[in-house]
C-alpha positions in Angstrom: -3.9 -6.8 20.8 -3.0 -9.3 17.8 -5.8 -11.6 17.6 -5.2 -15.4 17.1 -4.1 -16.7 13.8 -6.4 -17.8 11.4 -6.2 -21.4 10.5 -6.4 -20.4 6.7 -3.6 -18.6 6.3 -1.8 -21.6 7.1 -2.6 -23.1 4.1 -0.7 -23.6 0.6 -2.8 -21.8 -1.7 -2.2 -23.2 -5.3 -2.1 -20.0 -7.0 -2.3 -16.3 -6.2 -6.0 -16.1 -7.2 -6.9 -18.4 -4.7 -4.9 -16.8 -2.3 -6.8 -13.4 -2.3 -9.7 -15.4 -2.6 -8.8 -16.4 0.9 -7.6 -13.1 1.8 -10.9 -11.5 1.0 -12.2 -14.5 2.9 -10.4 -13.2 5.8 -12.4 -12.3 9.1 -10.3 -12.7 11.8 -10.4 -9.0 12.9 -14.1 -9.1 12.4 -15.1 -8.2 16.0 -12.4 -5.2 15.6 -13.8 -3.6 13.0 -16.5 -1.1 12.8 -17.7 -1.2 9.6 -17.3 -4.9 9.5 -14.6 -6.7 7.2 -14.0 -5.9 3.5 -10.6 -6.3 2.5 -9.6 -4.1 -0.6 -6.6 -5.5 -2.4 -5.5 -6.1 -6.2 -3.2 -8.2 -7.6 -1.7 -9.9 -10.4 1.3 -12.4 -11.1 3.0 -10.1 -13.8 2.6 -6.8 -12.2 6.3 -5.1 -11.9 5.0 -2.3 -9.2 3.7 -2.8 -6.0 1.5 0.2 -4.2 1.8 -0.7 -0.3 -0.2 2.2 1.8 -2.2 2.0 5.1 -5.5 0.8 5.2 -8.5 1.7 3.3 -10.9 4.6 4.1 -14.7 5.3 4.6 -14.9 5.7 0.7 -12.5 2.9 -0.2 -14.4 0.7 2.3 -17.8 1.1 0.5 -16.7 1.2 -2.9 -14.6 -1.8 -2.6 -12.0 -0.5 -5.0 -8.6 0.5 -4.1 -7.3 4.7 -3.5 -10.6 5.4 -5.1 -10.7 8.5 -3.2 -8.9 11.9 -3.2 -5.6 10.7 -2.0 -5.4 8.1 -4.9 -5.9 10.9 -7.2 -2.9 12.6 -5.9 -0.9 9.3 -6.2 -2.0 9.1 -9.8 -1.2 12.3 -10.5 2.4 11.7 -8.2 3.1 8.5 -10.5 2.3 9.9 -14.0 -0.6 7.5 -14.5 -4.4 7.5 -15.3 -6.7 5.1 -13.9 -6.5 2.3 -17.0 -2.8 1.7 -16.1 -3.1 2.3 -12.1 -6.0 0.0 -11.8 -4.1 -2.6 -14.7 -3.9 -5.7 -12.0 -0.9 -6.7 -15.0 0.9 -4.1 -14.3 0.7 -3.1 -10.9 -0.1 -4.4 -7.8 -1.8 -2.7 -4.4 -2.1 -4.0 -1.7 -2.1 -1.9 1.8 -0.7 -2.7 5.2 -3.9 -3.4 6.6 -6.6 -4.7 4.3 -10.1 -3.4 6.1 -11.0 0.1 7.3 -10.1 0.1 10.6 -12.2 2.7 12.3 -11.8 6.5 13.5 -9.8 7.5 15.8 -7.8 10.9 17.5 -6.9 13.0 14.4 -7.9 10.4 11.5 -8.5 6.7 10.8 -6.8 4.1 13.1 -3.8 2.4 12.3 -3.5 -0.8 10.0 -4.4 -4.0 11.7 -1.3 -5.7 12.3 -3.0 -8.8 11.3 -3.3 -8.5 7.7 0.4 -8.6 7.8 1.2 -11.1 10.1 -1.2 -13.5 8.3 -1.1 -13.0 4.6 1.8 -10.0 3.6 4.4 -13.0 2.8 2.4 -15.5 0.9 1.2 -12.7 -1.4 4.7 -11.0 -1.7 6.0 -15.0 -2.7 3.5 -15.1 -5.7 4.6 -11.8 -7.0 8.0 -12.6 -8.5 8.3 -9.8 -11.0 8.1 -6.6 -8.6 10.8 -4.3 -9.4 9.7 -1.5 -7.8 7.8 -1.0 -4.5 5.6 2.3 -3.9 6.4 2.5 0.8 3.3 4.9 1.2 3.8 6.4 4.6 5.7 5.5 8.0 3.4 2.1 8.7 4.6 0.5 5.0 7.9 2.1 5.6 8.5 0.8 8.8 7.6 -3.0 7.7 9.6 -2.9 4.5 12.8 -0.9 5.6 12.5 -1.4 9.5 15.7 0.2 10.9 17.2 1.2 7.8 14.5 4.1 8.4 15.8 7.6 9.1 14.3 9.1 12.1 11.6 11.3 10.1 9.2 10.3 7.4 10.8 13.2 5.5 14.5 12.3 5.7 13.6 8.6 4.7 12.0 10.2 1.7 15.1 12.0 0.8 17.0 9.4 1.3 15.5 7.5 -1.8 18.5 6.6 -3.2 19.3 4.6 -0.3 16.5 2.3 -1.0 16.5 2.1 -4.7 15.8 0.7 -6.8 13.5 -1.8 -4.9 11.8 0.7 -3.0 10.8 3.9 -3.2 9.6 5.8 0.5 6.7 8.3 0.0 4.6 10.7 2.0 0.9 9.6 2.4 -1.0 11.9 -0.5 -4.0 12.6 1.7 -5.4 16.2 1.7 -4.9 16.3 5.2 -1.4 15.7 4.7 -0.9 19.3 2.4 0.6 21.3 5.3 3.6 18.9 5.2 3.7 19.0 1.7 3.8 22.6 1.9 6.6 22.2 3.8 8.8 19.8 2.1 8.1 21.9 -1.4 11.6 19.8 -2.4 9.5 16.8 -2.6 7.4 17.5 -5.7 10.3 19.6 -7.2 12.5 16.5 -6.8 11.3 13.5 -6.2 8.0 12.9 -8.0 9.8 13.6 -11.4 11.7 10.7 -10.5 8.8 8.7 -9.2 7.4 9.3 -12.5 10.2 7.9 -14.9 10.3 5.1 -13.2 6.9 4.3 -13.3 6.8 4.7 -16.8 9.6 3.0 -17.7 8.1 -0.3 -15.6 4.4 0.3 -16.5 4.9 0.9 -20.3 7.1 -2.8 -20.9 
């Protein structure tokens, strides 16, 4: 159930850093959440890539900083890039579907909180004119961003890449616990991280 609307994210926040101010403000879905709120998202005006995943995890939660757990390893390692550059606010932006970790449930964490996007995803999007390229981290991102332009798997919209480029770029969700579909889409580190990778460094090195 969407919870009311926060009167804050009404508001016209003067510039982005007072908008994630406000975002990390945010406790509308306080009563929701088990650990209590804590959103974890970065940002900065110049950044040219945007990392849009699910929500954070146990680790991510208490460390406050973004993919700072095994799966962000693997999306390092996917994109080409060390820490310095993924973590370079100038260069690239994250910020997940849902903002807090939003609690355990059958099989793995629960789904994003729909109310991160509903409330804040467009104002932060507005003050983020220079994205060229946009990182769809699993089927919650990639079903905001490319709604019915979606294939009917996760693994057909990732092949279908070049459908979506060069705004977008659909990926699977690099979590350990997602290896046995990896292991069965081999193509996808064959084919398409190599291409992930130039294009990250041809936007992260300008």
């Amino acid at each position: 159930m969407l919870t009311r609307p926060s009167t804050a994210a009404a508001t016209v926040y003067p510039t982005l850093e007072a908008l994630l101010a406000a975002v990390r403000a945010c406790r509308v879905c306080e009563a929701h959440l088990p650990l209590g709120p804590r959103p974890v998202l970065r940002a900065g005006a110049a950044a040219r890539i945007l990392v849009v995943g699910q929500a954070p995890g146990v680790r991510v939660h208490t460390t406050g900083i973004p993919w700072d757990d095994p799966s962000g390893e693997r999306l390092r390692a996917w994109m080409g890039v060390d820490k310095d550059v993924f973590y370079d606010e100038s260069r690239i932006a994250i910020i997940p579907m849902g903002y807090c970790y939003p609690g355990r449930g059958n099989g793995g964490d629960m789904p994003p909180r729909r109310e991160c996007a509903t409330l804040w995803l467009d104002q932060l999007l507005a003050r983020l004119p220079r994205i060229e390229l946009t990182l769809l981290i699993g089927q919650y991102a990639q079903r905001h961003f490319l709604g019915n332009r979606r294939k009917r798997s996760l693994a057909e919209t990732a092949r279908a890449w070049q459908e979506y480029a060069p705004q977008y770029m659909p990926l699977p969700h690099p979590s350990p616990r997602n290896q046995p579909w990896l292991t069965r889409h081999s193509w996808f580190q064959r084919q398409l991280v190599p291409v992930l990778r130039a294009r990250i460094n041809a936007l992260a090195e300008r």
